[in-house]
ZAMARGU-4260 file (C-alpha; in steps of 0.2 Angstrom, whole numbers, plus 5000, padded with zeros to 4 digits):
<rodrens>
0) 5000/5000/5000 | 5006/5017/4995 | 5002/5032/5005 | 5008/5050/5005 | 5012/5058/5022
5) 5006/5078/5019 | 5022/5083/5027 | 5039/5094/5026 | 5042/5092/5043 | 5058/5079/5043
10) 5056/5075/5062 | 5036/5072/5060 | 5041/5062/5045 | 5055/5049/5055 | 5043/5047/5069
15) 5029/5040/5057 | 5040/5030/5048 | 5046/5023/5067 | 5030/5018/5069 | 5025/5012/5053
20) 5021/4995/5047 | 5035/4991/5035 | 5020/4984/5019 | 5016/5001/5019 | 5026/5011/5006
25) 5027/5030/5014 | 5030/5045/5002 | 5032/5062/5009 | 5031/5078/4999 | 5048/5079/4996
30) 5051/5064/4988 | 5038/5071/4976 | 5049/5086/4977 | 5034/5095/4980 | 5034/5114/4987
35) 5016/5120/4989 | 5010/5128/5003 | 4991/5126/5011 | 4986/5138/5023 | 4981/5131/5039
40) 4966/5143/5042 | 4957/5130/5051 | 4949/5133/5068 | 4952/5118/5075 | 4967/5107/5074
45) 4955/5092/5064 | 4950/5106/5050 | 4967/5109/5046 | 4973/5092/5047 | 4959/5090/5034
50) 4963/5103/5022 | 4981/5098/5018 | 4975/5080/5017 | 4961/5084/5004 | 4972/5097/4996
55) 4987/5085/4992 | 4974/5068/4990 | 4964/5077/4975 | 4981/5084/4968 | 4991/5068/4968
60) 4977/5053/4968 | 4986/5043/4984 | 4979/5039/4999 | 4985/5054/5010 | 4991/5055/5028
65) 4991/5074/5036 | 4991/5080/5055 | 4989/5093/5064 | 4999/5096/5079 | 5000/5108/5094
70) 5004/5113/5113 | 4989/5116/5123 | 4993/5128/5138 | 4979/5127/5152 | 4986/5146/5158
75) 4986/5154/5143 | 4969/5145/5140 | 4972/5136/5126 | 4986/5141/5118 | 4998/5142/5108
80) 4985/5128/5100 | 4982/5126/5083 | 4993/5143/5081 | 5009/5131/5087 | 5019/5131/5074
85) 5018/5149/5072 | 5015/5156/5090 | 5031/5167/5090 | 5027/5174/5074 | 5037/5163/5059
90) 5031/5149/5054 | 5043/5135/5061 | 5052/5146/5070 | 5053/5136/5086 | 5067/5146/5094
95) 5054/5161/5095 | 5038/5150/5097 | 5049/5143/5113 | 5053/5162/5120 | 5035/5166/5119
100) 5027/5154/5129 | 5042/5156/5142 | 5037/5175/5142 | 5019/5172/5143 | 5021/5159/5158
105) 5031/5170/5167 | 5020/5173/5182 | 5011/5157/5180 | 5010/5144/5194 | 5000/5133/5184
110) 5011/5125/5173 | 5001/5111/5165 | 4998/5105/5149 | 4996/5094/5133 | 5003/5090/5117
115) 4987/5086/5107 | 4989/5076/5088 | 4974/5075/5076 | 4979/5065/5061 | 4967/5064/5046
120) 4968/5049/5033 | 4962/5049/5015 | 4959/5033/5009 | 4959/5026/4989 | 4941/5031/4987
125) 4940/5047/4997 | 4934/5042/5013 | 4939/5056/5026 | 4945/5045/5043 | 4951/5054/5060
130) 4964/5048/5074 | 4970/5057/5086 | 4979/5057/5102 | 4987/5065/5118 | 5000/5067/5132
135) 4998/5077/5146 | 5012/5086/5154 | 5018/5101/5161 | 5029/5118/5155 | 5049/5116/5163
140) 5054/5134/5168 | 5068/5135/5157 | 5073/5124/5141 | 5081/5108/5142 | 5089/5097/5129
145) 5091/5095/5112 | 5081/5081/5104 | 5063/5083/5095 | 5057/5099/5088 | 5044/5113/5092
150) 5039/5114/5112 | 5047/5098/5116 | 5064/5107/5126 | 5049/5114/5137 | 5038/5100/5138
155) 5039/5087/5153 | 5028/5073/5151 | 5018/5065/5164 | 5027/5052/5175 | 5041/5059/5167
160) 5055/5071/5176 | 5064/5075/5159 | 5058/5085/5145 | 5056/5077/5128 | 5071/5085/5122
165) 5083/5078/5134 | 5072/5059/5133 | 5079/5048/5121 | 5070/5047/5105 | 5064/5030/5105
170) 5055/5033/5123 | 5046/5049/5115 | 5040/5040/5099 | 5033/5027/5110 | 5023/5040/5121
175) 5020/5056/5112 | 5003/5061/5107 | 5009/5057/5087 | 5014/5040/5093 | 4997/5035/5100
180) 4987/5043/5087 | 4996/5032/5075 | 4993/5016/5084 | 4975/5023/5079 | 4977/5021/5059
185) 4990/5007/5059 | 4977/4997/5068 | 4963/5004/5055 | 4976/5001/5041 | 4979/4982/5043
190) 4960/4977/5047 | 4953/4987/5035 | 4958/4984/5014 | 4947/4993/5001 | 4943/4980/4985
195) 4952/4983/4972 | 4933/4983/4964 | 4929/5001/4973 | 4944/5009/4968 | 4942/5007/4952
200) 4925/5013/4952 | 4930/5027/4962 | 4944/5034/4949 | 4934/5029/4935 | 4920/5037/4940
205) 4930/5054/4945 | 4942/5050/4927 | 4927/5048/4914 | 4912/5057/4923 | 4901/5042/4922
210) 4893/5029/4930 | 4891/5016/4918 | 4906/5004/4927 | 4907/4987/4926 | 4924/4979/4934
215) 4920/4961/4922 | 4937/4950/4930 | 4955/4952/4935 | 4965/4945/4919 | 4978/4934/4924
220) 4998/4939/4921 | 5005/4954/4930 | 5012/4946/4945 | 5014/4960/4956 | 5004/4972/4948
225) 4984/4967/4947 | 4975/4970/4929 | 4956/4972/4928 | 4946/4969/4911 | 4933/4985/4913
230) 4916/4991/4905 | 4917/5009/4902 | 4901/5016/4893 | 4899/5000/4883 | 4917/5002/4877
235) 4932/4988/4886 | 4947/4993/4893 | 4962/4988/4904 | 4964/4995/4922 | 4979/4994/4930
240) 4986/4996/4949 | 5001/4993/4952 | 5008/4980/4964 | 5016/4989/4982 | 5033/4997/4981
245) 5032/4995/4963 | 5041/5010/4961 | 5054/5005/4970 | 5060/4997/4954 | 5052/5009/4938
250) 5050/5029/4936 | 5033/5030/4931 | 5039/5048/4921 | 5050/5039/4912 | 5036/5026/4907
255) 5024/5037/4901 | 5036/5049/4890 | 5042/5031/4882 | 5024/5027/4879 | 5019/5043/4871
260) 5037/5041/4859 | 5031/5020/4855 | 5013/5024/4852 | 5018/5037/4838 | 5028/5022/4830
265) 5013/5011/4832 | 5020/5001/4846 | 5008/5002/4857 | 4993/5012/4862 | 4992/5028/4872
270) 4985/5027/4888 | 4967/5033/4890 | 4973/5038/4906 | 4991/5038/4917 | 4994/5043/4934
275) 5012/5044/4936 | 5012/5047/4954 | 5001/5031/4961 | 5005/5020/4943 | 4985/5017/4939
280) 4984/5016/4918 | 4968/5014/4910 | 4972/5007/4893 | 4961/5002/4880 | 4959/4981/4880
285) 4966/4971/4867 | 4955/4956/4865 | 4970/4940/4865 | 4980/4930/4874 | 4997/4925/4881
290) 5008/4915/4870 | 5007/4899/4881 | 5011/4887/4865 | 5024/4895/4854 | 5022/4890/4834
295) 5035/4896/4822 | 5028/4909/4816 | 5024/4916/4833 | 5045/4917/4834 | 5044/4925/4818
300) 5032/4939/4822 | 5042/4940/4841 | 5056/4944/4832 | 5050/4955/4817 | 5043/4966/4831
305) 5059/4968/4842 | 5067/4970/4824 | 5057/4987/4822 | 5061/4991/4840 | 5080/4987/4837
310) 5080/5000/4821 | 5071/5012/4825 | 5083/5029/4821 | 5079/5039/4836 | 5082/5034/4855
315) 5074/5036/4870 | 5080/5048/4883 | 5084/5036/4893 | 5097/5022/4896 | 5092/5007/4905
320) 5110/5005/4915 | 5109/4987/4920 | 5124/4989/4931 | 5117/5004/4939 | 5099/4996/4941
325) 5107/4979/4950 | 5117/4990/4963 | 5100/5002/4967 | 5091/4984/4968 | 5104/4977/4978
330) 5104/4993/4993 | 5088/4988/4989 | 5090/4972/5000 | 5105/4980/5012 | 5091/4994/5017
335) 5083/4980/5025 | 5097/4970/5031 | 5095/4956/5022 | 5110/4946/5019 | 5112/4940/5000
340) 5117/4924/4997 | 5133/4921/4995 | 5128/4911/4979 | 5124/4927/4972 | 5142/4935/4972
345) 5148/4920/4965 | 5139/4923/4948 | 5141/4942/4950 | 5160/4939/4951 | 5159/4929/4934
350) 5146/4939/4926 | 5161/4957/4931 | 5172/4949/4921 | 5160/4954/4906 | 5154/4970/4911
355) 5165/4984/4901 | 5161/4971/4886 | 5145/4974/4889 | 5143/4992/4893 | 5152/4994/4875
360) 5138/4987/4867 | 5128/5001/4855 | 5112/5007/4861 | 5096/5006/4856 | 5080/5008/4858
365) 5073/4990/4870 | 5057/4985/4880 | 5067/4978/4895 | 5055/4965/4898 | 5050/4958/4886
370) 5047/4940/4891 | 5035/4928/4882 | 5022/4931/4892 | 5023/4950/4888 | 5016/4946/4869
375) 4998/4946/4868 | 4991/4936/4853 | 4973/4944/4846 | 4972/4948/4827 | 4989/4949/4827
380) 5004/4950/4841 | 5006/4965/4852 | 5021/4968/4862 | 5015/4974/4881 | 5021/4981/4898
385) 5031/4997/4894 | 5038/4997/4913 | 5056/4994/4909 | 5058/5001/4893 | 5076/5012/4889
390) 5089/5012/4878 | 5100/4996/4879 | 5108/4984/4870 | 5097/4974/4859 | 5103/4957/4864
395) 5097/4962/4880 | 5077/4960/4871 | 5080/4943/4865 | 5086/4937/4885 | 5071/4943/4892
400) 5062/4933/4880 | 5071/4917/4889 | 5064/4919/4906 | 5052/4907/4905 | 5063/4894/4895
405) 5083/4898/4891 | 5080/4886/4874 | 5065/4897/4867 | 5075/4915/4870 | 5091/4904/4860
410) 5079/4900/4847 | 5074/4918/4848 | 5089/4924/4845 | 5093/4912/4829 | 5079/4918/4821
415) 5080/4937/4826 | 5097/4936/4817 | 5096/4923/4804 | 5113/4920/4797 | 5121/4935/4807
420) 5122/4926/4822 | 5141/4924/4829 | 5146/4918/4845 | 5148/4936/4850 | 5130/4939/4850
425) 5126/4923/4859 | 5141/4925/4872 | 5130/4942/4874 | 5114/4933/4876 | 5119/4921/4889
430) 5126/4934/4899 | 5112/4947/4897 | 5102/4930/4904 | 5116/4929/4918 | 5112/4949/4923
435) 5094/4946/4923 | 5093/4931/4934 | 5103/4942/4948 | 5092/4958/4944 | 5073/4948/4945
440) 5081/4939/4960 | 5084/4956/4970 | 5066/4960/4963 | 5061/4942/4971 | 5068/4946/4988
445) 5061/4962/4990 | 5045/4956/4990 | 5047/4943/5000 | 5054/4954/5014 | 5038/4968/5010
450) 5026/4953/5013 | 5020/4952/4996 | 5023/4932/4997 | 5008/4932/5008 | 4998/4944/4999
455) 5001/4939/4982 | 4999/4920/4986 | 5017/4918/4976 | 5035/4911/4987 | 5044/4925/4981
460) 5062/4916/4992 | 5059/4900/4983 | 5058/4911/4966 | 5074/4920/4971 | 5081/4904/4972
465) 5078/4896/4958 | 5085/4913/4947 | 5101/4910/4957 | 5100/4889/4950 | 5097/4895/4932
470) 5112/4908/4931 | 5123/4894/4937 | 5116/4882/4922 | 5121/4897/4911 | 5138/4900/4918
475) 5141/4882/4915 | 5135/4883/4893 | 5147/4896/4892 | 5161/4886/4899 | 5154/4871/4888
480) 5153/4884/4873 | 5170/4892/4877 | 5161/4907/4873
</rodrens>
């Protein structure tokens, strides 16, 4: 589950993710390098909480996370409240907001108080959810520590002798008012799904302006990403949401500016509708199937279409960079602290030997994935899935084609270059098949350590495994080869 935190804040940001579930993937406004501002005019701490939540749900499409936070002085009869943030008179300036309330306390004997957290939740179909929470305390007469933000050098928590700038940051993200409001929604979060079925009535609905919606019948294929076969006024399409932490592994930018360039060269079709920021694509539907049983002339039209690809004069603007992609795949895995099979490095070591061959290989335009079950046959065969697309070496095609079986990519490859085949370009596609096995088994991994085995009904450790098996029975035909 994506869902965007409404937030600049760094420190609010940490202490949600401290708290969080690690299935959920967290964005934060910065990653979507977002700037905006939404005045907080609200009068109580749950409107405003609402307005940045609604404002950054209906501009970005994700399910949106936004609070709004304060100090609530019993002396000064309420405040600094929902002003907080800006109490001393700057926005976020908490070295004045802190002088201010030291002044205004001056003479006062009662010193108590509480921080006070409302968080508002927007989920996938624009339901408006509230949580909140609270810790009681009291104002220190001078300020102490240096951990946390905003009041917390003044603020001493009940039972507690210490502020929470001097209390370790673990103990405050346990106890403060944010903490407990977020035990709130992670408890909704995990016993509470929204059907697939609802979203995509939702968006459609809101995208198209109608009600005329059937959701007919998940399509099989997609793995990780789930593909619906939709009625749209009478007319089918394809709807698709993407698999969690998809993007962990695609730019969604880069996918639809490749789309636009391959729909102009007949490739593929344009969207009807693409979201880069949450990866849902309403395509029109191509009535077909996988190529389960491959005929000759299926190899022939496979290739004839990678051939067009392949020769096309122009190129994207962007490179695939294998190596690059497998090291961000492979912090991927170390982020979690997940040790990689020593295996692994075995075949990485042989594959190194190869890689400035490799990278000197001319580029040109490629689909990156194209596997078997990415070619739809209808009235003729379409080539799908435009997630991985960049330039690359055009070898690189022709492996991807061998994921399901390393004998049909090799036949592939005999047929995609006829009597220009040469041991360089079969050296190129066993070792392109060598890079891919490591690349899909950091993908495997991942998912298997997000929890996606569960949710997905697939063992994602046993298919990390078994990428690692097949890169060893390829190390040993090129050995047999002497490639």
């Amino acid at each position: 589950m994506k869902i965007l935190i409404a937030t600049h804040n760094k420190y609010k940001l940490k202490e949600i993710k401290q708290n969080a579930n690690s299935k959920i993937d967290f964005i934060s406004l910065d990653d979507l390098e977002d700037n905006n501002v939404v005045i907080e005019d609200g009068y109580t701490f749950n409107q405003n909480a609402y307005k940045k939540a609604k404002y950054y749900f209906d501009l970005y499409g994700l399910p949106t996370l936004a609070d709004d936070s304060g100090l609530v002085v019993k002396a000064l009869k309420g405040d600094p409240g929902i002003y907080s943030s800006r109490y001393g008179g700057i926005e976020g300036d908490d070295a004045n907001n802190n002088k201010k309330l030291l002044t205004e306390m001056k003479n006062s004997k009662n010193r108590s108080a509480y921080y006070y957290c409302s968080f508002c939740y927007i989920d996938a179909v624009g339901k408006v959810h509230y949580f909140s929470g609270k810790i009681n305390g009291q104002i220190a007469i001078e300020e102490k520590g240096k951990n946390g933000f905003g009041y917390d050098s003044l603020f001493i928590p009940y039972k507690y002798q210490k502020t929470f700038g001097e209390l370790n940051p673990e103990i405050k993200s346990k106890i403060s008012h944010r903490s407990k409001a977020l035990v709130k929604f992670f408890k909704y979060i995990s016993r509470v799904k929204i059907s697939n079925t609802k979203i995509i009535k939702y968006n459609i609905k809101k995208i198209f302006k109608t009600s005329k919606i059937k959701v007919i019948k998940r399509l099989i294929g997609g793995l990780s990403n789930y593909n619906y076969l939709v009625d749209i006024n009478n007319e089918l399409y394809v709807y698709r949401i993407p698999g969690s932490f998809g993007d962990f592994f695609v730019n969604r930018k880069i996918e639809i500016d490749n789309l636009t360039i391959l729909s102009k060269l007949k490739f593929c079709f344009l969207p009807e509708y693409f979201n880069i920021n949450n990866g849902h694509k309403i395509s029109r539907y191509i009535d077909g199937f996988d190529l389960d049983v491959l005929e000759e002339k299926d190899y022939e039209e496979c290739a004839t279409i990678l051939r067009k690809l392949h020769s096309y004069e122009d190129t994207f603007s962007n490179n695939y960079e294998p190596f690059k992609r497998l090291e961000k795949f492979e912090k991927n895995l170390k982020d979690l602290n997940f040790q990689i099979d020593p295996m692994y490095y075995s075949i990485k070591k042989f594959l190194f030997k190869y890689k400035l061959y490799l990278e000197s290989q001319k580029l040109r335009m490629s689909h990156g994935d194209s596997q078997v079950r990415n070619f739809i046959k209808g009235d003729k065969i379409y080539l799908m899935d435009y997630e991985f697309t960049g330039n690359n070496d055009p070898v690189y095609d022709i492996a991807c084609y061998a994921n399901r079986n390393l004998d049909e990519g090799y036949k592939l490859l005999q047929i995609y270059y006829k009597k220009d085949i040469d041991n360089d370009k079969i050296l190129r596609f066993y070792l392109w098949r060598l890079f891919q096995n490591l690349q899909w088994y950091n993908v495997a991994v991942f998912k298997e350590l997000k929890g996606l085995s569960k949710e997905l009904k697939i063992d994602f450790m046993t298919v990390s495994k078994n990428y690692l098996k097949k890169a060893e029975i390829i190390i040993a035909k090129i050995k047999e080869k002497n490639l």
